[in-house]
C-alpha positions as CSV (number, residue, x, y, z in Angstrom):
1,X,-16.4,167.3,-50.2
2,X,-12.7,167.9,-51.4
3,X,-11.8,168.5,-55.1
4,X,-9.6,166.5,-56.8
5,X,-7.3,167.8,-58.5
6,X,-6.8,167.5,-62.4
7,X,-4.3,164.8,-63.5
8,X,-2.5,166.9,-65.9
9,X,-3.5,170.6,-64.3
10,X,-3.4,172.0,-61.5
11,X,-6.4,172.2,-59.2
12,X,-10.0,172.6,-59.7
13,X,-10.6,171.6,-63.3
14,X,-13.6,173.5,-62.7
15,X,-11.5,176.9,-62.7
16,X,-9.2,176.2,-65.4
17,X,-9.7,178.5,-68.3
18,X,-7.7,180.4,-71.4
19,X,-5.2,183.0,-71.1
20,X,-6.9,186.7,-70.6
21,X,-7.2,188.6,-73.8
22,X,-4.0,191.1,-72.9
23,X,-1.8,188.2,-71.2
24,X,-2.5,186.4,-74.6
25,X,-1.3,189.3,-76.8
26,X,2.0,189.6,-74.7
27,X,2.4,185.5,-75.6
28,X,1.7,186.2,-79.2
29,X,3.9,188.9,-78.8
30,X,7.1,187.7,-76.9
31,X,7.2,183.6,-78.1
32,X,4.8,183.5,-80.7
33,X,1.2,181.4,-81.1
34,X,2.0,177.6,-80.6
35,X,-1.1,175.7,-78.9
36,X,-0.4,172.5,-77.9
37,X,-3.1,169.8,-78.6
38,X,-4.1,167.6,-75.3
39,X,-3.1,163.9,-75.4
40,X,-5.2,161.3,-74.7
41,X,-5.3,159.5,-71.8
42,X,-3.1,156.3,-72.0
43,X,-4.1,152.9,-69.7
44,X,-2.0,152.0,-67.0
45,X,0.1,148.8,-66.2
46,X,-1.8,146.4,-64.2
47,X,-1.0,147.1,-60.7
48,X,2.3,144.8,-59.6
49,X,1.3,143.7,-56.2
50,X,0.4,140.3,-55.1
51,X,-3.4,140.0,-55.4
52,X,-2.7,137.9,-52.1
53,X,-1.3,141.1,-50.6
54,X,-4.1,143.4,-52.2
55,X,-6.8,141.2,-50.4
56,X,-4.7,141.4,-46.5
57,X,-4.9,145.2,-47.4
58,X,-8.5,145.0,-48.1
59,X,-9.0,143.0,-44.7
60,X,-7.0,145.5,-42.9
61,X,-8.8,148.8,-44.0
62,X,-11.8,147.7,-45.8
63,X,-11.9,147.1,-49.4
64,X,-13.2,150.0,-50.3
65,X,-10.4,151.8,-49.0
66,X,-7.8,149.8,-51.2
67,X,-8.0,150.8,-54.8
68,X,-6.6,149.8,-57.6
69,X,-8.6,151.4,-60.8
70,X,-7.1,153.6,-63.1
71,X,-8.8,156.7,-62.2
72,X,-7.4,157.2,-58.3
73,X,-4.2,155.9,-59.2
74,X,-3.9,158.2,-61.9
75,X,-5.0,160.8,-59.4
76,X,-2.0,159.6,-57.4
77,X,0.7,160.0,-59.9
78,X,3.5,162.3,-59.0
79,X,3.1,166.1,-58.1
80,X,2.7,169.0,-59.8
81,X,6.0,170.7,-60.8
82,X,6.2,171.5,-64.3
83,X,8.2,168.1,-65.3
84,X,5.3,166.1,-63.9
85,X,3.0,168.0,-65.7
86,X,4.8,167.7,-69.0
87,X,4.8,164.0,-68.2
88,X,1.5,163.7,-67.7
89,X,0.4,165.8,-70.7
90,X,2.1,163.9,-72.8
91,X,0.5,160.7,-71.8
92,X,3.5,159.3,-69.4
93,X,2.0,157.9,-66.4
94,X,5.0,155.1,-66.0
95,X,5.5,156.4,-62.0
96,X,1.2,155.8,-61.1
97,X,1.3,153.6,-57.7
98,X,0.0,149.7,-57.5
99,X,-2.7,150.4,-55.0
100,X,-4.0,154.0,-53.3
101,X,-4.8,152.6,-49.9
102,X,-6.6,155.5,-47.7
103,X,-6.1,154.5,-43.8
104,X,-8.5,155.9,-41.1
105,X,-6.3,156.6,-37.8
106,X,-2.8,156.0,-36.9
107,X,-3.2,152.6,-36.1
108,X,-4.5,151.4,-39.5
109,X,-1.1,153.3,-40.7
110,X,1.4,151.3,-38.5
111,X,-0.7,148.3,-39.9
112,X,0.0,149.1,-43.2
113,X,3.6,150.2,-42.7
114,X,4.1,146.3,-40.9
115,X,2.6,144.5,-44.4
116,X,4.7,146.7,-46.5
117,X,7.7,146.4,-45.0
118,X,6.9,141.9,-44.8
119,X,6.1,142.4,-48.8
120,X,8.8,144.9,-49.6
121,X,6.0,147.5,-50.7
122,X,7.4,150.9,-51.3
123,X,5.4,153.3,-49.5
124,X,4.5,157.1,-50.9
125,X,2.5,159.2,-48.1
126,X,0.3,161.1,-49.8
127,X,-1.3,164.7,-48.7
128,X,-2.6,166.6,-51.3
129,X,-0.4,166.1,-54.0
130,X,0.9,169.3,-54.5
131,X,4.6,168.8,-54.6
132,X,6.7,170.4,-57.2
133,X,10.1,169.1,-56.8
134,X,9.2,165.2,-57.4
135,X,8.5,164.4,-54.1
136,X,5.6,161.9,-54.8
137,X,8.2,159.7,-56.7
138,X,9.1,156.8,-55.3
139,X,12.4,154.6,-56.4
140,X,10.0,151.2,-57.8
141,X,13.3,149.2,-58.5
142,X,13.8,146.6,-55.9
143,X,10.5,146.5,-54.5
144,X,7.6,144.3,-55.0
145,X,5.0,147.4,-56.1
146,X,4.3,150.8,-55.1
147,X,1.8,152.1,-52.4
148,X,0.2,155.3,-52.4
149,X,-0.8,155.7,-48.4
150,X,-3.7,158.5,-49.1
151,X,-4.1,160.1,-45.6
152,X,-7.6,161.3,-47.0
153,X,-9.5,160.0,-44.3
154,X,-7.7,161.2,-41.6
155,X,-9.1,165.2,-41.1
156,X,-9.9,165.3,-37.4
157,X,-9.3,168.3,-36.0
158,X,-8.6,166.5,-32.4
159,X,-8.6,169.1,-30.1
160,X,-8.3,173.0,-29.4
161,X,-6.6,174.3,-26.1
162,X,-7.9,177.6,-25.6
163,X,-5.8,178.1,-22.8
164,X,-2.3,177.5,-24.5
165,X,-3.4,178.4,-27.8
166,X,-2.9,175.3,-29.6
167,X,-4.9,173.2,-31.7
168,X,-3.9,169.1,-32.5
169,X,-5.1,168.3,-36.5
170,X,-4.9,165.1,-38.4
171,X,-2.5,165.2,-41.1
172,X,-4.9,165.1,-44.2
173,X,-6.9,168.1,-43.5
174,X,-6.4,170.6,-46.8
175,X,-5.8,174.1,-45.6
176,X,-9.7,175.3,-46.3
177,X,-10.5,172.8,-44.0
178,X,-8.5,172.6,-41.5
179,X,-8.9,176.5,-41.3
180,X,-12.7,175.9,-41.2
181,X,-12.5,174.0,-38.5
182,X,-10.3,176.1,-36.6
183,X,-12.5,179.4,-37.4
184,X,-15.4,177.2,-35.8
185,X,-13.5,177.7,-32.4
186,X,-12.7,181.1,-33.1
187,X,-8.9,180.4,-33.8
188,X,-6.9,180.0,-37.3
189,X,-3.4,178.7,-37.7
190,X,-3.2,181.7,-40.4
191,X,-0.7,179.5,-43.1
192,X,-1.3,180.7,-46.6
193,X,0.7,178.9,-49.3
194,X,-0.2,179.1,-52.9
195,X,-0.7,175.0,-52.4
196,X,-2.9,176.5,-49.6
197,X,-6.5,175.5,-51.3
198,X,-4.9,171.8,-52.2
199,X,-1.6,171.3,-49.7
200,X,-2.5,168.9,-46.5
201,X,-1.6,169.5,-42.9
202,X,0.8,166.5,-43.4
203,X,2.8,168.1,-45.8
204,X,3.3,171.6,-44.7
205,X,5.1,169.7,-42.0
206,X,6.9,167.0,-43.9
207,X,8.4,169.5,-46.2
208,X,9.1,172.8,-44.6
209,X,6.4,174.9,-45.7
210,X,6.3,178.6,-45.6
211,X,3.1,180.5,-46.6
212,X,2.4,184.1,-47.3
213,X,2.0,185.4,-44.6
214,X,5.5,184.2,-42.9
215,X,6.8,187.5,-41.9
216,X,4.2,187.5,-39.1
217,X,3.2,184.6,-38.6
218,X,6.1,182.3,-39.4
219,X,7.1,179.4,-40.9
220,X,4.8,176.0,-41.0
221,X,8.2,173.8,-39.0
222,X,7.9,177.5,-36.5
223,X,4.3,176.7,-35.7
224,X,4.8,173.1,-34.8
225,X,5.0,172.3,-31.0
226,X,4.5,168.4,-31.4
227,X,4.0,165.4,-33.9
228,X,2.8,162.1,-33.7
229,X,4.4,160.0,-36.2
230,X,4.4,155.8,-37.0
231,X,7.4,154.6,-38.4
232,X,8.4,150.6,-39.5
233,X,10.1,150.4,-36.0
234,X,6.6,151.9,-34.1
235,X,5.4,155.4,-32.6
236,X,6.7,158.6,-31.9
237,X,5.3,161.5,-30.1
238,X,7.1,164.4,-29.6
239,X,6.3,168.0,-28.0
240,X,5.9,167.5,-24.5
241,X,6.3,171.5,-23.6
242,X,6.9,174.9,-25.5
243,X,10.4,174.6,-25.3
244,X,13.3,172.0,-24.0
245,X,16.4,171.4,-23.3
246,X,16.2,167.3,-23.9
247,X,18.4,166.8,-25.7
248,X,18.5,167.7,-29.9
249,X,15.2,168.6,-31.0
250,X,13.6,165.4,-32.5
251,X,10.7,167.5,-34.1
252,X,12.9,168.7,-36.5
253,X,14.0,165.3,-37.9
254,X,10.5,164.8,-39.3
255,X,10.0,168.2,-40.3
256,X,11.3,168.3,-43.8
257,X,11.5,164.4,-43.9
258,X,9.2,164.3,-46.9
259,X,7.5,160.7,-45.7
260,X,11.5,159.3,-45.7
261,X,11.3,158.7,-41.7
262,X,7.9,157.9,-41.4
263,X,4.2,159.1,-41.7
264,X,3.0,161.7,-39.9
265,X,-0.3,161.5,-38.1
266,X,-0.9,164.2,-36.2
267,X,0.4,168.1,-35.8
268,X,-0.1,169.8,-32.7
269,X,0.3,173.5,-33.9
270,X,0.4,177.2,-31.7
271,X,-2.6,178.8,-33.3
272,X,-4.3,182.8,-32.8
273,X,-7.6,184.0,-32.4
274,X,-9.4,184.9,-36.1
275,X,-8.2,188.6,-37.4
276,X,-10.9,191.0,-36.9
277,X,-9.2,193.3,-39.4
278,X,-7.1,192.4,-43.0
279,X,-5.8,195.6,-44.8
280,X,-3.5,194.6,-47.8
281,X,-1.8,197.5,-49.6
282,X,1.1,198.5,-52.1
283,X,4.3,200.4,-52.1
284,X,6.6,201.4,-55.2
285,X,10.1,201.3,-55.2
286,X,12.6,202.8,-57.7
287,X,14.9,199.9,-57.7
288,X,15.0,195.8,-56.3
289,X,17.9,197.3,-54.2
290,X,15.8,199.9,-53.0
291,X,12.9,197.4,-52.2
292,X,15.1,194.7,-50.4
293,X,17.1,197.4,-48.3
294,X,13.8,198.4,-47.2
295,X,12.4,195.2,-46.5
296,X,15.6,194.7,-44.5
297,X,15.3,197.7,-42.2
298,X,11.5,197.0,-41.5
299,X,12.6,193.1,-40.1
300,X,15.9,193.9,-38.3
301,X,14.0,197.0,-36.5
302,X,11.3,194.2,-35.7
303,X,8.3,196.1,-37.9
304,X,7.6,193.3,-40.0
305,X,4.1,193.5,-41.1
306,X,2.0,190.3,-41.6
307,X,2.3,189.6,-45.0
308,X,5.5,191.5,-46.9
309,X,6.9,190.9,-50.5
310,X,9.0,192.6,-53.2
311,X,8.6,191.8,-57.1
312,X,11.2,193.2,-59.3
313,X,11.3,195.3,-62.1
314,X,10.3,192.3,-64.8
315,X,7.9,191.2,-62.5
316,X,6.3,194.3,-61.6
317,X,6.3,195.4,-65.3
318,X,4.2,192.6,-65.7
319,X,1.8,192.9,-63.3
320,X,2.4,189.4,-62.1
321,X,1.0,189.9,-58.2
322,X,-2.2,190.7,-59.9
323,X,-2.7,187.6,-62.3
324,X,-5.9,189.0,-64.1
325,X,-4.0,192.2,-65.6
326,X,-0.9,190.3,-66.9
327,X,0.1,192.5,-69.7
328,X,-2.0,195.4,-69.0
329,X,-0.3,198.8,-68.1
330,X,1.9,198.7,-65.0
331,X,3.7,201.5,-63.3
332,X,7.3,201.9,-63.0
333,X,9.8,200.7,-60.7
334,X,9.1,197.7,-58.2
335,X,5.8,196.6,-56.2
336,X,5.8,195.7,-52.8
337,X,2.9,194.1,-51.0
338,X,2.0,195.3,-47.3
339,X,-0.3,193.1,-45.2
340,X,-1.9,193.4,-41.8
341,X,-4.0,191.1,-40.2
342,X,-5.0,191.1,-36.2
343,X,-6.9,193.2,-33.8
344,X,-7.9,196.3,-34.8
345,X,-5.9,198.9,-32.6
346,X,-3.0,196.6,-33.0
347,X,-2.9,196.8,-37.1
348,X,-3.4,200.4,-37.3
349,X,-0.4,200.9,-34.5
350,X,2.1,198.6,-36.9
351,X,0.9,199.6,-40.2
352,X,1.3,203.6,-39.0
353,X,4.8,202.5,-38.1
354,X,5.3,200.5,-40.9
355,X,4.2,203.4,-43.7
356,X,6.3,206.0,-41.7
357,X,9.9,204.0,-42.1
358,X,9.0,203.1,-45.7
359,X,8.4,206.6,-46.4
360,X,11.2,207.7,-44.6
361,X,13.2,205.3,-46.8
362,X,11.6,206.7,-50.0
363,X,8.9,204.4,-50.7
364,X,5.7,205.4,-52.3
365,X,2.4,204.5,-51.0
366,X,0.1,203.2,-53.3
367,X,-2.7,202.4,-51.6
368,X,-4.9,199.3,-50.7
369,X,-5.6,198.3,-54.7
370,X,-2.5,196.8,-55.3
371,X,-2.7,195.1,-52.2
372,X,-6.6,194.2,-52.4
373,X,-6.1,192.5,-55.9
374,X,-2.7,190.8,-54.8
375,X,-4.6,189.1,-52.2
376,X,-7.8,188.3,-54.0
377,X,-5.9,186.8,-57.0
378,X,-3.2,185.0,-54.1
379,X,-3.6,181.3,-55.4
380,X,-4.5,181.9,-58.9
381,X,-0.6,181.9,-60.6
382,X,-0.5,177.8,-60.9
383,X,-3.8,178.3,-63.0
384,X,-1.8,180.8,-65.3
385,X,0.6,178.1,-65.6
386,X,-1.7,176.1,-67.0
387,X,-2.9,178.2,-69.7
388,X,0.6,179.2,-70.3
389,X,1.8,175.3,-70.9
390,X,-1.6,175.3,-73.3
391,X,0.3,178.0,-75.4
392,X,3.2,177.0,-75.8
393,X,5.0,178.5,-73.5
394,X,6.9,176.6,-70.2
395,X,6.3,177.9,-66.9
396,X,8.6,176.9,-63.6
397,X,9.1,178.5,-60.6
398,X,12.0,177.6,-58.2
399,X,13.2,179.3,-54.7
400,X,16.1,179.8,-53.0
401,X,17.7,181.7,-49.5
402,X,20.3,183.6,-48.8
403,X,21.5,186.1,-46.1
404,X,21.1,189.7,-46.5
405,X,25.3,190.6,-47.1
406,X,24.6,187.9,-50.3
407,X,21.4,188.6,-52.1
408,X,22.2,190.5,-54.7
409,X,25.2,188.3,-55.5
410,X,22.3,185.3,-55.8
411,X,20.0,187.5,-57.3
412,X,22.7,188.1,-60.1
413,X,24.0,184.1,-60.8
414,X,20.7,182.9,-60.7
415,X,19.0,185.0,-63.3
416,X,22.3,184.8,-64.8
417,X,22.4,181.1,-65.1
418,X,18.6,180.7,-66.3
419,X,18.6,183.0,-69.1
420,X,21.9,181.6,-70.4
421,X,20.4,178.0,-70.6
422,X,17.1,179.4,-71.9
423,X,18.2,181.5,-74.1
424,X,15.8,183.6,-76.2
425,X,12.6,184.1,-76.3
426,X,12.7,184.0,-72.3
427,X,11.8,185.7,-69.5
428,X,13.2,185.0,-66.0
429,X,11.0,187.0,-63.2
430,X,11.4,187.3,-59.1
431,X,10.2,188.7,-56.0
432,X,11.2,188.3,-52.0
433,X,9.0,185.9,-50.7
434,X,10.1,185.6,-47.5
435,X,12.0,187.8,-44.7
436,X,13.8,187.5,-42.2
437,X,16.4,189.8,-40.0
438,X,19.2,187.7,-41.3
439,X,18.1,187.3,-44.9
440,X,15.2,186.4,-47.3
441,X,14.2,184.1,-50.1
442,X,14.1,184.3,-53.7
443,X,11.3,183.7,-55.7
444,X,12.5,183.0,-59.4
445,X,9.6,182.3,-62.4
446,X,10.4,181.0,-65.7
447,X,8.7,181.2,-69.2
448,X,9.9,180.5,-72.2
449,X,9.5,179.2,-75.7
450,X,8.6,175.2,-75.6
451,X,11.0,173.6,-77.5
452,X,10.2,170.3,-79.1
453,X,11.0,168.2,-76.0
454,X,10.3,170.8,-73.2
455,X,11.5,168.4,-70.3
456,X,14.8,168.2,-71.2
457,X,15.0,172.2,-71.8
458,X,13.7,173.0,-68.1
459,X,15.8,170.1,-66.9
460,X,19.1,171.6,-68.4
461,X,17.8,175.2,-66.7
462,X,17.4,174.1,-64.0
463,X,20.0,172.5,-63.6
464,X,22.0,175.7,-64.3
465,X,20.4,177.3,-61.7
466,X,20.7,174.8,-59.1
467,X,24.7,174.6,-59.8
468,X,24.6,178.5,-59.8
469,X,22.6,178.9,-56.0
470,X,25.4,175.7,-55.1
471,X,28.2,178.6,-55.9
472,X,26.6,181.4,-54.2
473,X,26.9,179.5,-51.2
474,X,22.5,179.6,-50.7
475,X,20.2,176.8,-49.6
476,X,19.1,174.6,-52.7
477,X,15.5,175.4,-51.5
478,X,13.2,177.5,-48.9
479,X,10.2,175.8,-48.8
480,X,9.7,173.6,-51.7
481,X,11.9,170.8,-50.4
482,X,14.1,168.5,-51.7
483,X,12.0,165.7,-53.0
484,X,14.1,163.9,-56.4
485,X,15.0,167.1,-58.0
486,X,17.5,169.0,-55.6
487,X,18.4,166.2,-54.2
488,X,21.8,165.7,-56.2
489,X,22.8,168.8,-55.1
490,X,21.9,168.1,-50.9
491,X,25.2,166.8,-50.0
492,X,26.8,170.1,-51.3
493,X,24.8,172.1,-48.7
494,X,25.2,169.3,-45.7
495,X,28.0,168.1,-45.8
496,X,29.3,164.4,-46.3
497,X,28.9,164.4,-42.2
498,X,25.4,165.6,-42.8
499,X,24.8,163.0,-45.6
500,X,25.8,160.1,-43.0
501,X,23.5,161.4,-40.2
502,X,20.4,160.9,-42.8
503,X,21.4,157.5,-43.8
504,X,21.9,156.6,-40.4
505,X,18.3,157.6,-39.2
506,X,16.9,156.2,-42.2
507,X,18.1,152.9,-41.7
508,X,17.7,152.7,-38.1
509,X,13.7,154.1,-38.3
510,X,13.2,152.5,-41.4
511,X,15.5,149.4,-42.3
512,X,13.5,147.7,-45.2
513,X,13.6,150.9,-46.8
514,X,10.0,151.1,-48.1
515,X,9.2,154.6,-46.8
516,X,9.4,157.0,-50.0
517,X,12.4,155.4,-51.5
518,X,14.7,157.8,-53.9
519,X,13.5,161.0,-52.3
520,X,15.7,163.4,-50.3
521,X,18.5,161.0,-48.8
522,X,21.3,161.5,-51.1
């Protein structure tokens, strides 16, 4: 059975816990001792929609498959970015759906997409909940109430070819088990977000997602050969071969869509046969530079290892890829993070190539610990988060993209831009996340002092930063999406052209406009 997560953490309540001894001593140390007392729970409104409707619903899926108690619409309120967490902790539920209505197949979602749009419902697709750039909150103005379309029930994995190496999965299998599934047929689709143990199939592919292990196996939208998806004006199924020349590629208008277009029920994705060997290991590097011109070399000569990422100095000093030694003793200089994952003759042949070029560039190997406790302690930072928020202490995390001619230029205004609007106490903390031969991504974490009213204080940050990534001619985001929080700042990266082209498809595909109103179009 699935966890739920907390309402106000992150997670498996179940695994939330204090700060370790020596990462509490460096809080102590740096922002001072300022615990922050939990707030009761507050009621919610009564739900807005038309009993009337409530009870069509109920015919149409079951009744007990339409809720409306506090409990699993709380559950359903918002994501978990730091704002929505502050929200939540501070008793603000005002953006909880009407109903949570849990459809079992496609069908039963056109159904519901056909009442909404008669009863003006607005309509929130939800996954796992995991979003941290307010993607779960829809615009209620002008609309009757607020559905929550929780695509629980649907986590079929329909069908493995062996042959082409793809596998079809409903779109509200969690990663765990839709890799479970997978390793049942001897095959895994190997994507490995930090949202991995909560994210859904649904929304890697309605927001973009990249997971750790990008650099060899790729991006979620790269996996993706076809989509099934039901939209107010009926069904779309796309991916007919491995490649095409139809015409533009209409699985890239729902990729990224973020439940704007419609609701996506079912992901045919290229898939490999289960690694018979994982080796994770760490190299040090005198400088970011030094890291990041390394990392570069290994993807444009096409060495890229499975899993390949670069803290810097602040980071690293930290000890924040192993989140269990925070504030321990850390060596100098910046950590990198190696991983191989495949056959076994085939990972030693790449991570023998691999190690010679990074020592060639004047990289130092420091074995598989590192590595071993970076990948054992992979999905643990939201946790730390939490503890972190308990402190006193806010903790955000955005991303950004760049090409390789313009990192350190990005690198520069963004830190730039965060530590200005935080000021002090503060720290501001990254790493390479992602490579490619053209560029890479920037992985930026916050923490600083809470002030009285933290929400406004990250806001204005990040707000800074945002402008700052604008100027430096980057992408607003890599693989967090767009959801309410970058989206003023879309139209600077599109285009008023670009801006137009999403209106257009959103009113055409959906012209009541219930599907996730206020998110992404600008």
């Amino acid at each position: 059975m699935t966890t739920e997560m907390h309402p106000t953490r992150w997670g498996d309540p179940a695994r939330a816990t204090a700060l370790p001894a020596e990462a509490r001593g460096l809080v102590e140390m740096v922002f001072g001792a300022d615990d922050r007392p939990a707030v009761a729970e507050a009621p919610l409104a009564a739900p807005a929609i038309d009993p009337a409707v409530l009870t069509r619903l109920a015919d149409l899926l079951g009744p007990d498959h339409v809720r409306t108690d506090d409990e699993t619409r709380r559950l359903r309120t918002r994501g978990k970015s730091t704002p929505d967490l502050l929200k939540a902790r501070a008793g603000d539920l005002t953006d909880a759906p009407d109903a949570v209505v849990r459809p079992s197949s496609h069908e039963e979602v056109a159904t519901v997409l056909d009442l909404a749009a008669e009863h003006h419902l607005a309509v929130v697709p939800f996954g796992g909940g995991t979003s941290v750039t307010g993607g779960l909150v829809a615009r209620r103005e002008g609309f009757a109430g607020v559905l929550s379309l929780d695509l629980v029930r649907m986590k079929r994995l329909i069908e493995v070819d062996h042959v082409s190496m793809t596998a079809t999965l409903e779109p509200g299998l969690r990663g765990p088990e839709a890799e479970a599934l997978l390793a049942a047929e001897g095959v895994t689709l190997g994507h490995y977000p930090q949202s991995f143990e909560f994210a859904s199939i649904g929304g890697f592919a309605a927001t973009r997602s990249s997971g750790q292990s990008s650099a060899g196996f790729g991006r979620f939208d790269s996996l993706v050969v076809g989509l099934s998806v039901a939209t107010p004006q009926g069904r779309v199924d796309l991916g007919s071969a491995p490649a095409n020349a139809a015409g533009p590629d209409l699985r890239q208008l729902f990729l990224g869509s973020e439940g704007t277009l419609g609701v996506i029920t079912a992901v045919t994705v290229r898939v490999r046969k289960l690694a018979e060997t994982k080796v994770y290991e760490g190299w040090r590097w005198p400088s970011f530079a030094d890291g990041a011109t390394a990392m570069r070399t290994l993807a444009q000569a096409g060495l890229l290892p499975t899993v390949l990422r670069l803290s810097d100095e602040a980071e690293s000093a930290l000890n924040l890829a192993d989140p269990g030694a925070i504030g321990g003793d850390a060596a100098t200089g910046c950590l990198m993070i190696t991983g191989f994952e495949g056959e076994p003759t085939a990972v030693e042949a790449k991570r023998a190539a691999v190690t010679a070029l990074l020592t060639t560039l004047g990289g130092s190997a420091a074995g598989e610990q590192p590595g071993e406790k970076w990948a054992h302690g992979r999905f643990d930072a939201p946790y730390l988060r939490d503890s972190m928020l308990d402190a006193g202490v806010l903790v955000e995390t955005l991303e950004t993209a760049t090409f390789w001619s313009n990192v350190d230029n990005l690198y520069t205004k963004v830190k730039a831009a965060l530590e200005g609007s935080l000021g002090q106490p503060s720290l501001v903390l990254c790493h390479i996340s992602h490579v490619y031969e053209t560029g890479c991504s920037l992985y930026f974490t916050v923490a600083a002092k809470e002030a009285d009213d933290p929400l406004p204080q990250w806001l204005a940050a990040k707000s800074a930063a945002c402008d700052a990534i604008v100027a430096a001619g980057a992408t607003i985001t890599h693989h967090h999406a767009v959801g309410t929080d970058h989206k003023p700042w879309l139209a600077a990266e599109i285009g008023q052209v670009g801006v137009s082209v999403l209106r257009a498809v959103k009113a055409d595909l959906d012209p009541a406009g219930i599907l996730n109103p206020g998110v992404l179009i600008p």
